[in-house]
C-alpha positions in Angstrom: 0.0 0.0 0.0 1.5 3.7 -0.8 1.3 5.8 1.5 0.9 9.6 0.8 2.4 12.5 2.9 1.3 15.3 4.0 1.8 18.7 1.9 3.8 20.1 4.3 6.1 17.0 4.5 6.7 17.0 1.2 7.0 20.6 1.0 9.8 20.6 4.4 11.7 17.5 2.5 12.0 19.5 -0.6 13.3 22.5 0.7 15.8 20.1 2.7 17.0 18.7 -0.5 17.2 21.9 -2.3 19.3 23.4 1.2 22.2 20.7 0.9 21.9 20.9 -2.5 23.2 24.4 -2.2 25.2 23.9 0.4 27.3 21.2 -1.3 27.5 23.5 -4.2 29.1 26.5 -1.8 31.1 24.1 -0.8 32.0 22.8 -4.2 33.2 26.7 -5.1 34.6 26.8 -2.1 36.9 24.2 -2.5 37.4 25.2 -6.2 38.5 28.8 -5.3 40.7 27.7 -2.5 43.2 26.3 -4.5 46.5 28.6 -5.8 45.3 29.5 -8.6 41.8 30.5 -9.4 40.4 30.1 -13.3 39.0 33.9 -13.8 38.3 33.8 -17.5 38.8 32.7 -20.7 39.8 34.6 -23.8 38.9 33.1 -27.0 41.8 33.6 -30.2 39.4 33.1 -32.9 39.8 30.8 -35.3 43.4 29.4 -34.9 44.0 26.3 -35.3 47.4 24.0 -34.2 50.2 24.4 -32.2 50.2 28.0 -29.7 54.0 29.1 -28.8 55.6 31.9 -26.5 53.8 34.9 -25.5 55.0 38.6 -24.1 53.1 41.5 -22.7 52.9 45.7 -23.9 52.3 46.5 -19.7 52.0 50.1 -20.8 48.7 49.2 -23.2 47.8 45.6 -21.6 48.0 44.1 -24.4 49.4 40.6 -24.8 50.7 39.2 -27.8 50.1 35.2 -28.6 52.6 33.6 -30.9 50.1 31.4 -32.7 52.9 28.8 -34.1 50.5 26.4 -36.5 48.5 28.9 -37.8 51.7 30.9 -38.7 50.0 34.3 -37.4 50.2 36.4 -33.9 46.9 37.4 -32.0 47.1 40.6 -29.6 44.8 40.5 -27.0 43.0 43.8 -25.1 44.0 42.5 -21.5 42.0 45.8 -19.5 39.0 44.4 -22.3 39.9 41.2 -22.1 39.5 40.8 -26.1 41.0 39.6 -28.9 41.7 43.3 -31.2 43.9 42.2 -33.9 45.1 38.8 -35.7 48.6 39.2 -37.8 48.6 37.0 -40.3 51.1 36.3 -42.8 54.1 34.9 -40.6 56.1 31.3 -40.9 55.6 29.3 -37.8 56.2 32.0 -35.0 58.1 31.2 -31.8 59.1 33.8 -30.0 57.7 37.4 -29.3 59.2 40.2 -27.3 58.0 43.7 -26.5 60.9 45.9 -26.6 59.9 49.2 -24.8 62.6 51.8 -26.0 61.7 52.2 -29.4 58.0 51.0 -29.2 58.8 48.1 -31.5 57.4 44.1 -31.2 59.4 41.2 -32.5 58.3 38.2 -34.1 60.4 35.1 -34.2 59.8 32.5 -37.1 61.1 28.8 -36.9 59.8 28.7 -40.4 62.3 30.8 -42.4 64.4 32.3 -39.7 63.0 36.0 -40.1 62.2 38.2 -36.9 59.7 40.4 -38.4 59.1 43.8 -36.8 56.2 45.5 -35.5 55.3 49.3 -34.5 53.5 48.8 -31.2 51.2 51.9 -31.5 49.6 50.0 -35.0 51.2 47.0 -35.2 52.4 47.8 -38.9 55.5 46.3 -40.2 59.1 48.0 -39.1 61.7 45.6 -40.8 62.7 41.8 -41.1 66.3 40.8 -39.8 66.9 37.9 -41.3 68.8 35.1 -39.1 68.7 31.6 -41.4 66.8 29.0 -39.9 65.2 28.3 -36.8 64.3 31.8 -35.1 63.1 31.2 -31.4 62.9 32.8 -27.8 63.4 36.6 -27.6 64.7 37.9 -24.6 65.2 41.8 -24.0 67.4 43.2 -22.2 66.8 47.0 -20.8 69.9 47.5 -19.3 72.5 46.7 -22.4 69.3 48.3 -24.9 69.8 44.8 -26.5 67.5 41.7 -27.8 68.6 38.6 -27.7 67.2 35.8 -30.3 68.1 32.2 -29.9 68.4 30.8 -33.5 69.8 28.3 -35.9 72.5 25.2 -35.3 73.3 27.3 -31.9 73.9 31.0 -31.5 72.0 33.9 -29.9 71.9 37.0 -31.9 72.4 40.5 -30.4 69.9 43.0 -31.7 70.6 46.9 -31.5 66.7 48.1 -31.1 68.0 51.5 -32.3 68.9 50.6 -35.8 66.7 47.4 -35.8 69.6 45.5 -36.8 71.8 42.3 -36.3 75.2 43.3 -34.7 76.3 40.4 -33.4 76.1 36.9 -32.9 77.2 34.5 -29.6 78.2 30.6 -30.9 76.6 27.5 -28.7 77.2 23.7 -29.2 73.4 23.4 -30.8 70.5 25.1 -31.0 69.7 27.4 -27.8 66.0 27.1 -25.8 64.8 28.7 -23.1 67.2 31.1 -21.6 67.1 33.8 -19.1 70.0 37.2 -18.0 71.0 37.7 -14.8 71.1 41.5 -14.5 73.5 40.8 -10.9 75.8 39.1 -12.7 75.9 39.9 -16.4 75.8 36.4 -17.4 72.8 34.5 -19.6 71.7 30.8 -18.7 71.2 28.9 -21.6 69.3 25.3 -22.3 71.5 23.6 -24.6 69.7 20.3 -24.8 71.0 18.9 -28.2 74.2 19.4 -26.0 72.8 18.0 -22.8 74.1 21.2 -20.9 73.4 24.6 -19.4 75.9 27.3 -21.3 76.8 30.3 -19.5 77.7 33.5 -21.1 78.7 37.0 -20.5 76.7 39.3 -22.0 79.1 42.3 -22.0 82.3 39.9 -23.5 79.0 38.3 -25.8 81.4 35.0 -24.7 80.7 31.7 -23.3 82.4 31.5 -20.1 81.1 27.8 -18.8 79.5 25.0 -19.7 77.4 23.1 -16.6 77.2 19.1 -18.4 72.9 17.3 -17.2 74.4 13.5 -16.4 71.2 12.0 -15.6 68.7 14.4 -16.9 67.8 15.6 -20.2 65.5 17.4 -22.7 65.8 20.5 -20.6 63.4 23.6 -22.3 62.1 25.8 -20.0 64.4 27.9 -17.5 63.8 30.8 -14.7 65.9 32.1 -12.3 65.3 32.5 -8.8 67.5 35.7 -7.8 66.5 35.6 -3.7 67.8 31.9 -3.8 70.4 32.4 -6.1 69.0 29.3 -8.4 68.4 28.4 -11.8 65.2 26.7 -12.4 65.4 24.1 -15.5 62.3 21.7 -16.7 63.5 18.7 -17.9 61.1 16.7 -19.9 63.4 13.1 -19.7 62.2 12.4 -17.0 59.9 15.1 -15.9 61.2 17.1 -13.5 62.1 20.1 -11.8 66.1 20.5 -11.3 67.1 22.9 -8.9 70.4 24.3 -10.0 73.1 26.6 -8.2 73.7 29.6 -9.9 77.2 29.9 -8.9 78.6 26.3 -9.7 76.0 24.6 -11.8 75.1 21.8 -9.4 72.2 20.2 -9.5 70.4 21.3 -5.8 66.9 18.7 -5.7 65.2 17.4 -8.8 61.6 17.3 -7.9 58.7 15.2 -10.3 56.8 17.3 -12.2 54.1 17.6 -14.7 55.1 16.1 -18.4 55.5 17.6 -21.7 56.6 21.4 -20.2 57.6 24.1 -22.5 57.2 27.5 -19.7 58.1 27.8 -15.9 57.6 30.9 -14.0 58.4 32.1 -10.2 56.0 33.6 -8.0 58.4 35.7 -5.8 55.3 37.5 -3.9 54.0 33.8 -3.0 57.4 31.7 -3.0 55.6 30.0 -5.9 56.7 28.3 -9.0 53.7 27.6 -11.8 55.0 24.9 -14.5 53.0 24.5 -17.8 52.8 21.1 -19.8 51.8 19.8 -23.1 50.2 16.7 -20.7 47.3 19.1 -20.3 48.0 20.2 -16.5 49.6 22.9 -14.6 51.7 22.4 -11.4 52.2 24.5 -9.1 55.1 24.1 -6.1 56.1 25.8 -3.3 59.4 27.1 -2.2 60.7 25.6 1.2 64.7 26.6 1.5 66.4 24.2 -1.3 62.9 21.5 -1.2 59.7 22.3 -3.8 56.9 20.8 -3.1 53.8 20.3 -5.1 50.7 22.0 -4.0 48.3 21.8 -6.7 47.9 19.9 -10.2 45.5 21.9 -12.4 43.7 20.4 -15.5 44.2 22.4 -18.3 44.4 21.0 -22.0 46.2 18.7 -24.2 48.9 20.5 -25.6 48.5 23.5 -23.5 52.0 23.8 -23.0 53.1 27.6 -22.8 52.3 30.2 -20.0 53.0 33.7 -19.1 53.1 35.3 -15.8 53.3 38.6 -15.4 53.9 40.1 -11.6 52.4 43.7 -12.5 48.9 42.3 -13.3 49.4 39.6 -10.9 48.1 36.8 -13.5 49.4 33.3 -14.9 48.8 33.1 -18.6 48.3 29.6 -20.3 48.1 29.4 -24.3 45.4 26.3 -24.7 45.0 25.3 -28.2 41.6 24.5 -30.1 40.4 21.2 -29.0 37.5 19.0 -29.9 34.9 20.8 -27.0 36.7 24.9 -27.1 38.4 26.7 -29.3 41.6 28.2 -29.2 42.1 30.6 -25.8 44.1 32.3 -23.1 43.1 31.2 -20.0 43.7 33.9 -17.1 44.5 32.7 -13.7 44.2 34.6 -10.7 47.2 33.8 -7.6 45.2 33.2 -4.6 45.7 34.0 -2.0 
């Protein structure tokens, strides 16, 4: 026999249900916004399709430039607007970008015929090619020489005068030069060699290698940051994935911590004694700083191939590249440090 409760039974049992129901969603943000980094928004690049690469930043305008490597064009994003404003087509597989504030100018790296082409940064219209021969990649500027560096070719960076727009020098490496970073206390650049298996140093006022640091056990090393408090270079290595933890002065290798796989960007938090690590495995991890020991804190999903990421401390955002997938297309995900 069924038996049939009373309306206001049915009526106190539904707004029971609908009460936990809400309460285990609060919880469920909650939870979701107590991690390290918070998801705040996603800005869509249109229709771009393959491979995303490096980006940089125009603080002065906000507006962030997204080397879009397999669609062979660059989008520049509105960040105040949080919009895509402009797509600059035309390009051969672009790598690297840098913004070099001096003379208002953008560079463009291309892997596909070895050009840096040249942008004004009020209308983004062209300012010059310098051609380097093959394999143009990560721009670095440096303020305090007024230089650009370019990693390109076989191995060599090249040295870019911003005033004339022009090549005027060239530093030789074993092979072909990733991710590398200046240390404006020291006047040396860090350089991922892997082809070579090493870590080149260099001086950048000589534009001379000065030391070579050998990887025994580790290898495939892209991505590189340098943790000036600590005095420690920060090197991804991809066989096996890890996090080394290298001394700046002598090159040894401090703790090698697992990490996330397929990694192509690293970035320190100093503010939160953070380091955010982005991979092609479709996560981001993010460790914490405890004297020479990182420890992982958080391993965010992101999306297959979403492998490059850009943190900049003056908007006090991470910045990951995710490429079109079957369910999204093509975006820059902005996260927000929490605390």
């Amino acid at each position: 026999m069924t038996m049939l409760l009373p309306l206001q039974t049915i009526v106190a049992v539904i707004a029971g249900v609908v009460a936990l129901a809400a309460a285990a969603g609060q919880t469920s943000a909650q939870s979701a916004n107590a991690g390290p980094l918070q998801l705040e928004t996603k800005i869509p690049l249109g229709e771009v399709r393959g491979r995303i690469d490096h980006m940089a930043v125009d603080l002065e305008r906000q507006r962030l430039f997204v080397a879009e490597l397999g669609n062979d064009s660059l989008g520049v994003i509105d960040l105040a607007d949080r919009k895509l404003i402009r797509t600059i087509t035309g390009l051969k597989e672009p790598q690297g970008v840098g913004y070099e504030y001096s003379t208002d100018t953008l560079y463009v790296a291309n892997a596909g015929d070895g050009s840096v082409r040249l942008f004004e940064g009020s209308d983004y219209n062209s300012a010059g090619r310098i051609e380097l021969g093959s394999d143009a990649d990560n721009i670095r500027v440096d303020p305090a020489t007024r230089r650009v560096f370019i990693g390109y070719g076989s191995g060599a960076l090249a040295v870019i005068d911003p005033s004339t727009r022009s090549k005027v020098g060239a530093i030789p490496l074993k092979a072909h030069p990733e991710s590398f970073q200046i240390d404006p206390d020291t006047n040396q650049i860090f350089i991922n060699v892997p082809d070579a298996r090493d870590i080149a140093v260099v001086d950048r006022v000589s534009q001379k290698q000065i030391a070579n640091w050998p990887l025994a056990d580790q290898g495939a090393n892209f991505p590189m940051a340098l943790d000036h408090t600590r005095r420690q270079i920060l090197v991804i290595f991809r066989s096996p994935a890890e996090l080394g933890v290298i001394s700046m002065t002598d090159g040894k290798l401090i703790a090698a911590p697992e990490t996330c796989g397929d990694a192509d960007d690293l970035f320190i938090d100093a503010k939160r004694g953070r380091v955010y690590v982005s991979c092609g495995a479709g996560l981001l991890d993010v460790l914490e700083a405890n004297e020479a020991a990182y420890r992982r804190i958080a391993r965010i999903p992101t999306v297959f191939g979403a492998r490059t990421s850009l943190f900049v401390p003056e908007l006090d955002r991470l910045l990951v590249a995710v490429p079109a997938s079957s369910g999204e297309p093509a975006a820059v995900w902005v996260f927000r440090p929490m605390p």
